[in-house]
C-alpha positions, 0 to 999 in steps of 0.5 A: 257285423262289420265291426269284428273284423274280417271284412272288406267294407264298402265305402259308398259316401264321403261321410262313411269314408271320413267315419271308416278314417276316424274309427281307425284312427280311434282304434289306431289301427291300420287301414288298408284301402283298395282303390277299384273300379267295376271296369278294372281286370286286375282289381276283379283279379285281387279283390277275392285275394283281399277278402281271404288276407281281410278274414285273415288279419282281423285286427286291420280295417280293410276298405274298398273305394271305387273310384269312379263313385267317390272320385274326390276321394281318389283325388284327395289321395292321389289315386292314378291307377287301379287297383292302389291300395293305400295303408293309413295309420292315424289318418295318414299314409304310411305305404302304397301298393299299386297293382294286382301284386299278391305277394307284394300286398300281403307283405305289406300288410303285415309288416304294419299290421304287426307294428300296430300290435301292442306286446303289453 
C-alpha cells in the first residue's frame, strides 16, 4: 500500500528508518521527514496539513519520526525542536523546516520535488 505513494509512513525502528532511507535513495527521490512527538501542539497541528500535501505529491517519500520513540535517530540529524522536518536526497540533507510553518513546508517541498523529476 504504502508504495504508491500519498502517505505518511510511520517509522517505528532503526532497521525501517534505515530501509525508508535506502529505498529513497534507490528511487532517488525526495524524503521529506517529520520529526514529531505525541506531547507536541504545533505537530498535531501540521500533521493533517502533511497527509493532504503527502496525497498530494506521490512521487515523494513522506516520513514521520517520533522523537521520543527513535531518539537516536533525531540525535543523529540533530533534531532540537519539533515539529522539524528534514528533506533528504541521496540520503543527505539537502533543506530543513522547523516549525508548524504551512506555507513555508509546502514550498519547500516542491521547490526539490520538481528538481527530482526527470524532464526526459
Amino acid at each position: 500500500m504504502a508504495e504508491l505513494g500519498g502517505d505518511v509512513i510511520g517509522v517505528h525502528t532503526v532497521d525501517s528508518w534505515k530501509e525508508q532511507i535506502q529505498k529513497g535513495i534507490d528511487s532517488n527521490k525526495l524524503i521529506v521527514v517529520d520529526f514529531t512527538a505525541s506531547w507536541c501542539g504545533p505537530c498535531r497541528f501540521i500533521a493533517p496539513i502533511l497527509a493532504e500535501i503527502a496525497k498530494n505529491t506521490p512521487h515523494v517519500i513522506f516520513l514521520k519520526v517520533d522523537v521520543d520513540e527513535l531518539k537516536t535517530v533525531a540525535e543523529e540529524w540533530s533534531v532540537e525542536a519539533m515539529p522539524t522536518f528534514l528533506f533528504l536526497k541521496e540520503g543527505k540533507k539537502v533543506d530543513k523546516v522547523v516549525g508548524a510553518k504551512k506555507e513555508l513546508l509546502q514550498q519547500t517541498i516542491t521547490k526539490h520535488a520538481t528538481a527530482t523529476v526527470s524532464t526526459a
